[in-house]
N, C-alpha and C positions, 0 to 999 in steps of 0.2 A: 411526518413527524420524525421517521428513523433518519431521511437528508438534512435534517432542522438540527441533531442532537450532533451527528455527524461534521455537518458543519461547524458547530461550536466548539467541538471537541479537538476538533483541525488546527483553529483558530485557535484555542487555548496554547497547544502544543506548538502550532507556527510561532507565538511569542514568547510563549518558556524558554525556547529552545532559541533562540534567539535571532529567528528568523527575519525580518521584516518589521520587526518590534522599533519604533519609534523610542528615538532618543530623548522626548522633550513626554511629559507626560498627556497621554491623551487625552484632555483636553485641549489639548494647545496645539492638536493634528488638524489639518482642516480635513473638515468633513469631504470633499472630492477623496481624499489620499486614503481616507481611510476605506472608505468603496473602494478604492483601488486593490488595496489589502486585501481588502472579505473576496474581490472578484476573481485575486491573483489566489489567496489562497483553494480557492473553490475549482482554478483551472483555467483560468480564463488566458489563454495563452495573447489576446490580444492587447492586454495591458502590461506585460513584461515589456519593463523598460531596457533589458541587458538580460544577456545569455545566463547570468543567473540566475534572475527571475524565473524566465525560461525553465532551471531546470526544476526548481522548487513548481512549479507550476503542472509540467509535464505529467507527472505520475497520476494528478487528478484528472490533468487532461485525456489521459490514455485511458484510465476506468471510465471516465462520464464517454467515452466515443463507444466503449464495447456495450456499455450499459444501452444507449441509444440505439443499437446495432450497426453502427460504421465501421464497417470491419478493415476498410483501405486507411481511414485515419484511426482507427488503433493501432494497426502496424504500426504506422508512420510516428505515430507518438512515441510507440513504446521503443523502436531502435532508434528514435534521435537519444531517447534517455539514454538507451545503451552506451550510445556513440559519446554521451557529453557527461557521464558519469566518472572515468576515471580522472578528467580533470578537476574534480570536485571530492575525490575521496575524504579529505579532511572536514566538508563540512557536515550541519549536522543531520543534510537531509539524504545522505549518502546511502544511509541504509535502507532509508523508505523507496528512493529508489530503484535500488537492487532488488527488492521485490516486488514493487509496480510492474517496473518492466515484464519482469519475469509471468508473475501473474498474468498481466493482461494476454505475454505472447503464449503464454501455457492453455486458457481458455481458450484464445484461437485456435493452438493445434488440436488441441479436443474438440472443438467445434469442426475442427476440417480431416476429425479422421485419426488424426496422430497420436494415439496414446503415449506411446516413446516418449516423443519433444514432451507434451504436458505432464507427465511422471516426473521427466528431467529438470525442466522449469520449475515445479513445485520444489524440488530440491534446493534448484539453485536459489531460489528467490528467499531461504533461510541464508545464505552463505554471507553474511555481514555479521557486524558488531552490533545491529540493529540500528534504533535512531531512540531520539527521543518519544515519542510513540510508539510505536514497536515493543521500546523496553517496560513501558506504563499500560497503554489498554492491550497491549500484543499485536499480534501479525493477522494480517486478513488472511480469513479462512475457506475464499467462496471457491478458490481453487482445489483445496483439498477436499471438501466439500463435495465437486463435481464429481472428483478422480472416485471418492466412496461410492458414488450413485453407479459405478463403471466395475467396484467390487476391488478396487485397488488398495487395499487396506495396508499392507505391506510398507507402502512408498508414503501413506503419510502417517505412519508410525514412525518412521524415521524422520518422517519433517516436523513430527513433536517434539521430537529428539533434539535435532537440530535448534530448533525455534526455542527450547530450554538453557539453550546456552547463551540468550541476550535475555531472555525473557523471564527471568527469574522471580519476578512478581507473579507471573500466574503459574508458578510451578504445582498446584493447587490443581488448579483447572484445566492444565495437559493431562496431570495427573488423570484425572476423571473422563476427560475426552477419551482417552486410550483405553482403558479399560471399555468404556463403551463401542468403541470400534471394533477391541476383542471380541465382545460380546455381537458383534454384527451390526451393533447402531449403528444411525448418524447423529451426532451429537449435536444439540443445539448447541448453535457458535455464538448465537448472538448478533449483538455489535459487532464481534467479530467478521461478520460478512460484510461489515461498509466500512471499515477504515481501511 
């Protein structure tokens, strides 16, 4: 149910934002292109017809490999994003991701020991303007998440911080998260842990 919501909510915001949104009204897409769409949005890195596709594609491809446990193609995912991100800073999926990447390589170093890198990576992975997502349901939270289960409350108090300054919609619901991480919680994220 939560990859069904997740996905829609993808696809909401892949066409708000003017992603891959068809010029002609959808009706009048043929039904192959539009799978193409939902497969491209969802990560499917084998139907990017061009290196932009690609990179709009990438960030989903890079969570669905760590989710599955493929830790040699998460890497691989998340620094091709690195590597193809600055020539895309203008568009609008620049922000999502600068924190994809970050995310996914921040649970790798946690996963392999490193708390440093993964501290760092949650950081960096707020250091955008955000995106269209980002700025509406907010920033995936499953990194900061982990870092709390590890007693790191410090580093993602300040990635609230951070994440307040594109995120202004949920200034509400940082609000509340932090307080409860003072308090020692973990605060239910939500949705938050799948986008």
């Amino acid at each position: 149910m939560q990859t069904r919501i997740f996905v829609m909510i993808a696809i909401v915001g892949w066409l708000l934002a003017g992603g891959v949104a068809p010029a002609a009204p959808q009706a009048e897409v043929p039904q192959t292109e539009r799978e193409r769409q939902m497969k491209l949005s969802q990560g499917d890195l084998t139907v990017a017809k061009n290196e932009l596709e690609r990179f709009w594609a990438l960030g989903h491809a890079a969570k669905n490999a760590f989710n599955a446990g493929g830790k040699a193609d998460t890497r691989k995912y998340a620094e091709e994003l690195v590597r193809l991100a600055p020539q895309f800073k203008a568009d609008w999926n620049y922000g999502n991701a600068i924190q994809d990447a970050n995310l996914v390589l921040g649970r790798l170093a946690l996963a392999e020991g490193n708390l440093k890198e993964a501290k760092q990576r949650l950081l960096d992975s707020a250091q955008s303007k955000g995106s269209p997502q980002m700025n509406s349901f907010g920033p995936n939270m499953s990194l900061a998440k982990d870092l709390l289960a590890k007693g790191e409350k410090d580093t993602v108090l300040a990635y609230f911080e951070l994440c307040g300054k594109f995120w202004t919609m949920g200034a509400d619901r940082l609000k509340q998260w932090a307080e409860e991480v003072k308090k020692g919680a973990t605060p239910d994220f939500g949705a938050n842990l799948v986008y």
